[in-house]
C-alpha positions as CSV (number, residue, x, y, z in Angstrom):
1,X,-26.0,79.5,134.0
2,X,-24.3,77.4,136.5
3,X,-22.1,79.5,138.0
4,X,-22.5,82.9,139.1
5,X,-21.7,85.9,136.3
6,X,-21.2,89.1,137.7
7,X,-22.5,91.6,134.8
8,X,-22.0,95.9,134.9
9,X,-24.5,97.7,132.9
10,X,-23.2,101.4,131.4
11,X,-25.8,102.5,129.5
12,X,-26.7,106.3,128.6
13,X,-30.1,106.2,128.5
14,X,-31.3,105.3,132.4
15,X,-34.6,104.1,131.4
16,X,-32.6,101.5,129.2
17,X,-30.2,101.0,132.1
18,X,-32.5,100.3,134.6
19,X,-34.5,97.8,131.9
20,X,-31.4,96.0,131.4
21,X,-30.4,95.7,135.6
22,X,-34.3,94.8,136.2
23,X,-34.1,91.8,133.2
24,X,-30.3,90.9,134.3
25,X,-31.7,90.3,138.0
26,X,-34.3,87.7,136.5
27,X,-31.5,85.6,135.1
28,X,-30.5,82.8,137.2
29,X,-26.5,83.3,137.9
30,X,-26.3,87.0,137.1
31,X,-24.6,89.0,139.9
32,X,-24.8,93.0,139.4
33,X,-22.0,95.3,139.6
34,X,-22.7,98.9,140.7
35,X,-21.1,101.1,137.8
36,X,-17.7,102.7,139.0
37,X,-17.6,106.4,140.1
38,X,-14.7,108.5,141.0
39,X,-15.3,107.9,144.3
40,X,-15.7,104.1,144.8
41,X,-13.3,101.7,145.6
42,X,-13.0,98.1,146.3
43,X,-15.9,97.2,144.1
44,X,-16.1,93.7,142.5
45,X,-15.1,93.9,138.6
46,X,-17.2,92.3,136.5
47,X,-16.9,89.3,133.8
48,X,-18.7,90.9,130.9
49,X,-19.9,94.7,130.8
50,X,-23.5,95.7,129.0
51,X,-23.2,99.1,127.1
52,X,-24.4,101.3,124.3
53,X,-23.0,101.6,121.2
54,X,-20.9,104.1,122.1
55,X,-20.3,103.3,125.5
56,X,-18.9,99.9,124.3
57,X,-16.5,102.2,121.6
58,X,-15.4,104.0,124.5
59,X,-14.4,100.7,126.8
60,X,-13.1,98.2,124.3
61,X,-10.5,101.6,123.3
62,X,-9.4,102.1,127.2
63,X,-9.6,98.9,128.3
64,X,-8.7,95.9,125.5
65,X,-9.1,93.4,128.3
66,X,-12.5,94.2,128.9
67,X,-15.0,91.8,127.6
68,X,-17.9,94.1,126.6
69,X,-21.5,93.8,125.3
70,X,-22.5,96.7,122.8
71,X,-26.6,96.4,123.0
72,X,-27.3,99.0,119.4
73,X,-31.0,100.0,117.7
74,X,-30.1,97.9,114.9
75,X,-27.8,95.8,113.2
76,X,-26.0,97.4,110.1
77,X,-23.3,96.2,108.2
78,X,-20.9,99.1,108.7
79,X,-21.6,99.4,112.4
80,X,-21.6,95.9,113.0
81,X,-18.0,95.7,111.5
82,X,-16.9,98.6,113.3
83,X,-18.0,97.3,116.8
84,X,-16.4,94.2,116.6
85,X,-13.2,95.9,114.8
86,X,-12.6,98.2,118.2
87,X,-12.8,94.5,120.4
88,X,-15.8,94.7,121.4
89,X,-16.9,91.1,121.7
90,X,-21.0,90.8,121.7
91,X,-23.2,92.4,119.7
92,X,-27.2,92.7,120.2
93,X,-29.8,94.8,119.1
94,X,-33.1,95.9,121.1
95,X,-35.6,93.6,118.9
96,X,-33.5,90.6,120.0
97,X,-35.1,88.6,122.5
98,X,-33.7,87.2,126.6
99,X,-32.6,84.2,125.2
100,X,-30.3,85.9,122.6
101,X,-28.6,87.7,125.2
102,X,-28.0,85.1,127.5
103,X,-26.2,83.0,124.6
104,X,-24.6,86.5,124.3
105,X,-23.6,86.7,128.0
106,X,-22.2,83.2,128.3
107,X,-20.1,83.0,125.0
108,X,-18.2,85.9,126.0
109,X,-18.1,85.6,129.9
110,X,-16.0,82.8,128.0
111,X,-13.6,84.6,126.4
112,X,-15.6,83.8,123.1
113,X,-17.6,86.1,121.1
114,X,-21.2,86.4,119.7
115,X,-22.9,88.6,117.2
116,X,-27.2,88.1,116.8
117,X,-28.9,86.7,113.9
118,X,-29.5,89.8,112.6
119,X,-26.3,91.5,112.3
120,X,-24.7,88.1,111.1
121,X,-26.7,88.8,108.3
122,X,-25.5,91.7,107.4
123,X,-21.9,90.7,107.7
124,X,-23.4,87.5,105.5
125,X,-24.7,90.1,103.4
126,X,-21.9,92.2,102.7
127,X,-19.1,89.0,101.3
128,X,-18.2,89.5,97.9
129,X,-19.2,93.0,97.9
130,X,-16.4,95.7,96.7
131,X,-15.5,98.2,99.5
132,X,-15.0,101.9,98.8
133,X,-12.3,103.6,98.4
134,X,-11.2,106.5,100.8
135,X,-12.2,109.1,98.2
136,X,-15.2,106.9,97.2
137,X,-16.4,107.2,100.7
138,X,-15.7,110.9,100.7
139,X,-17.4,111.5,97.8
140,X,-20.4,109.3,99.0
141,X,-20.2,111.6,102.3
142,X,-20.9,114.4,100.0
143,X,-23.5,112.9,98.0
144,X,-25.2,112.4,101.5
145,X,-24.7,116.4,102.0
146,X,-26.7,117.0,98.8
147,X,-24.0,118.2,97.2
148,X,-24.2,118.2,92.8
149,X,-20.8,117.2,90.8
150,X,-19.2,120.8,90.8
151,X,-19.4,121.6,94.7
152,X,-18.3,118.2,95.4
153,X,-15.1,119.0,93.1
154,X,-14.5,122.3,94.8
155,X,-15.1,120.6,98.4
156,X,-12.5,118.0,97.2
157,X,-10.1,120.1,95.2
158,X,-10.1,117.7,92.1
159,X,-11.5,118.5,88.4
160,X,-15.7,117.7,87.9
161,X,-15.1,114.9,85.4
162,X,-12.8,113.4,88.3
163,X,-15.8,113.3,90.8
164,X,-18.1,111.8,87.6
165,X,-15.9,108.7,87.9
166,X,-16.0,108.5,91.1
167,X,-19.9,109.1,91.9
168,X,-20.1,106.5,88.6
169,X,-18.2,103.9,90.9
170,X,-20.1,104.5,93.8
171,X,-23.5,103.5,92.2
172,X,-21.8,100.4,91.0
173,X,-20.8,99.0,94.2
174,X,-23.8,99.9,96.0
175,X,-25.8,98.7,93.0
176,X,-27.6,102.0,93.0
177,X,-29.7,103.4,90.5
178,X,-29.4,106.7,91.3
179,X,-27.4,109.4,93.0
180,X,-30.8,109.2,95.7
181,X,-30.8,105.9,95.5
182,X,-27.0,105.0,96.7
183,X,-27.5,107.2,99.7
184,X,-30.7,105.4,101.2
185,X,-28.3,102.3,100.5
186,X,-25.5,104.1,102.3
187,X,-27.7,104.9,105.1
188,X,-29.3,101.5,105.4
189,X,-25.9,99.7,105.5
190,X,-24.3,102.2,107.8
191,X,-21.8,103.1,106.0
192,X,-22.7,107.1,106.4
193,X,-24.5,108.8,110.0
194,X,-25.1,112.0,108.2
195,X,-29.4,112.1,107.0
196,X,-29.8,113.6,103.7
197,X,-30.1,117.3,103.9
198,X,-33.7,118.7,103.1
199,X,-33.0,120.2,99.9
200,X,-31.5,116.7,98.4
201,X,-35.1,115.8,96.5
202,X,-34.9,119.6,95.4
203,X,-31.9,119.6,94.0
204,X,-32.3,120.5,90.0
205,X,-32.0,117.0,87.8
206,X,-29.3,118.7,85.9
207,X,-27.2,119.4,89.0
208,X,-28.0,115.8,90.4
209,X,-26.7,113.8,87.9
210,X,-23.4,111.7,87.3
């Protein structure tokens, strides 16, 4: 970097923090920021902030101006497009290496923005694919909670055969197989944070099916 970058890191693990202030240092160009407090005053704002996930969330919603950094555990599709649909402008995940978040850093010290290989692919990955529908998602929430055709009707307040179509539609755009199957799908996308509830693989075949 030629000129000098003055980076913040807000992160909610310290461990992680401290990693990322420790690599940031070894950077040629990159100035700290201490993180604001209540308290402080007169400190220098930075070009580009580091956060978590939700840490980003939290800055791109109070601050649109601010050009943040969301560093996540992994890349899936419906975080990814989350993320970058709040404003925040970089996205990287742990297993990327320095040189990823340097390109990161520069592009949107910028103004630019930059996603890493890997959750490019997943936003590659997820063109030409049909979204769900609101009560397709719902449904699909359900089907995450373990739920069989006829409690998933009385959560929803619609008639069983209703909820068949839907659950039928949601295994087609996930290309599921089965009920089981769309929610590992769901889950590996991001497109539900909810894990399976325990008694999912339990559930009688009859009461599992579409």
């Amino acid at each position: 970097m030629n000129s000098s970058l003055k980076v913040q890191v807000r992160h909610g693990y310290p461990l992680m923090k401290q990693a990322l202030e420790a690599l940031l240092m070894t950077i040629p160009g990159v100035t700290l920021c201490g993180e604001p407090t209540r308290h402080s005053q007169g400190l220098s704002m930075p070009d580009v902030v580091i956060a978590d996930e939700d840490g980003a969330l939290r800055l791109a919603a109070s601050d649109t101006r601010a050009r943040v950094i969301a560093i996540c555990h992994t890349a899936r599709e419906a975080e990814v497009r989350r993320v970058l649909a709040a404003g925040v402008r970089g996205y990287v995940v742990l297993g990327d290496d320095v040189a990823e978040l340097i390109e990161c850093l520069q592009a949107v010290a910028r103004g630019g923005r930059h996603i890493c290989r890997a959750a490019a692919r997943c936003i590659a990955d997820g063109y030409g694919r049909d979204e769900l529908t609101r009560r397709e998602q719902e449904v699909l929430d359900l089907l995450t909670e373990g739920l069989c055709n006829k409690n998933i009707a009385r959560r929803m307040a619609i008639a069983e055969g209703t909820v068949k179509t839907y659950v039928k539609a949601v295994l087609g755009k996930l290309e599921a197989r089965t009920r089981a199957h769309a929610v590992t799908v769901a889950l590996q996308r991001g497109m539900v944070t909810q894990l399976p509830m325990v008694g999912f693989a339990s559930t009688p075949r009859h009461a599992m099916a579409a």
